[in-house]
C-alpha angles and dihedrals in degrees: 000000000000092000079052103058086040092064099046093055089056098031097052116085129206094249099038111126109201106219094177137350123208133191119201144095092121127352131331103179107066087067113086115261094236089056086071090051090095087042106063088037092056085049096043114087089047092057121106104232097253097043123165109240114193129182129176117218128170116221097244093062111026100086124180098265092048079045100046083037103055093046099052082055088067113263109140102188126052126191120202120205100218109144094170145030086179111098094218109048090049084066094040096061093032105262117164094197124090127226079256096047090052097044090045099048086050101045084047100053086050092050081042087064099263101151088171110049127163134204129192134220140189133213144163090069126150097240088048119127132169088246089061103034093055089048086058083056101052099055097048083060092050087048124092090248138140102177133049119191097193099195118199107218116269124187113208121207110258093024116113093262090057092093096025119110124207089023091109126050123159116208110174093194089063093041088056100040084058088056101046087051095052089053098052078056098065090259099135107198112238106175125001099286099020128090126183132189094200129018088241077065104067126107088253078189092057099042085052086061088050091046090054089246115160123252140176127241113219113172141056107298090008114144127213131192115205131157088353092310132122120212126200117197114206122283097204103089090218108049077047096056086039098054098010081169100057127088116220081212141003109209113211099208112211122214094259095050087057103052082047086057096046101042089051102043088045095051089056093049142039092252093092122184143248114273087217104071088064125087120252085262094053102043077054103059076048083063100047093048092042087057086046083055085229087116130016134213128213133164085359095298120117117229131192114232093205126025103212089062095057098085086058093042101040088050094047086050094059106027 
């Protein structure tokens, strides 16, 4: 927390405006409230006066005092990594948190004063099935929640899933048959995992990454993104306590690197980007998809119907 706060202080500039904040990247809840009081007194007077303050906190250690703590400090929006409700697949994927543990520390944040709270959720997973999906669901719409992050699995390589076989299993019906549930219960889908009942409830943090806004990375392992550069912070905890102020690498991202970026995070998203910044063969490939009524274009910004299909289109636009 020292090498933090190190960093802030060198990283945070006279003229810089803070739009959102958001703590994650781990967990967050298992650090003492009062360790982040510096914290959010170092970042305060560059604050904008409605920002956005996201942390992220698992059941099993965010008890009611760290909850009610942390809030009084002034974050304004929690996001519970719950995956799961269902007993078994919170084993299955190595969850430490009970059904219980994940109900209560939900009900709690909203008695604390939370109006924006997340879950998320994982699917795709080999032990997945409609019953208990829908369950999931159920529950989530019983819950006191405004904002649903629905994850696909993803297995990174040196987690414990890397070598495991049958961990994984896509199954698009189901997925969309998440989505469309979520829908009927007033979730409107606002980027590809991410799902809002109000506009006051989306991760204004998130929906900056997908505008190409710039951001800065503080943490061990944190990226920024600053002037077209991407700066990575060190992953070894202890290089990073050591020398909190020096990147392992600065990134120099090309043009072409950045209308990569723009055309794939606006696809995913609702965001959508300006048909300008393409080249006239690939305005013309816009064209093509927008007559085949798989994009739409509208005051000259390109927009992606459905959002599973982005990653395809985006890929076909620039190849």
């Amino acid at each position: 927390m020292k090498a933090l706060k190190e960093q802030l202080l060198f990283t945070l500039k006279p003229n810089y405006k803070i739009k959102t904040v958001f703590i994650g990247g781990g967990t967050p809840s298992t650090i003492k409230a009062d360790e982040y009081r510096t914290i959010f007194e170092i970042i305060a007077r560059y604050m904008k006066q409605d920002c956005q303050i996201s942390i992220e906190a698992n059941p099993n250690s965010a008890t009611k005092k760290w909850i009610k703590d942390i809030y009084n400090l002034g974050v304004n929006r929690i996001s519970f990594g719950v995956q799961s409700f269902n007993q078994d697949k919170l084993q299955f994927l190595g969850r430490n948190h009970t059904k219980l543990d994940a109900i209560d520390a939900i009900q709690y944040a909203k008695e604390v004063g939370f109006e924006h709270i997340n879950c998320d959720i994982i699917y795709d997973t080999a032990i997945d099935t409609k019953e208990l999906l829908l369950d999931d669901l159920d529950i989530v719409q019983s819950l006191p929640i405004d904002h649903i992050s629905a994850y696909s699995l993803t297995i990174e390589e040196g987690t414990k899933f890397f070598n495991t076989s049958n961990t994984k299993v896509e199954n698009q019906i189901l997925t969309q048959m998440i989505f469309d549930k979520l829908n009927s219960f007033g979730f409107t889908q606002y980027e590809i995992s991410n799902f809002a009942k109000s506009k006051d409830a989306i991760s204004k943090h998130n929906l900056g990454y997908w505008q190409y806004d710039e951001y800065l990375g503080v943490g061990s392992g944190a990226v920024g993104c600053l002037n077209n550069q991407r700066l990575y912070t060190q992953k070894d905890i202890v290089k990073y306590i050591s020398n909190p102020t020096q990147y392992s690498e600065i990134e120099n991202l090309t043009s072409y690197d950045i209308k990569m970026e723009k055309v794939l995070l606006a696809l995913r998203s609702i965001v959508g980007f300006d048909i300008d910044i393409l080249n006239q063969n690939e305005q013309q490939k816009v064209q093509l998809l927008v007559d085949e009524h798989k994009l739409s274009l509208k005051d000259n910004r390109v927009y992606c119907d459905n959002f599973l299909l982005a990653d395809e289109l985006a890929l076909y636009i620039l190849e």
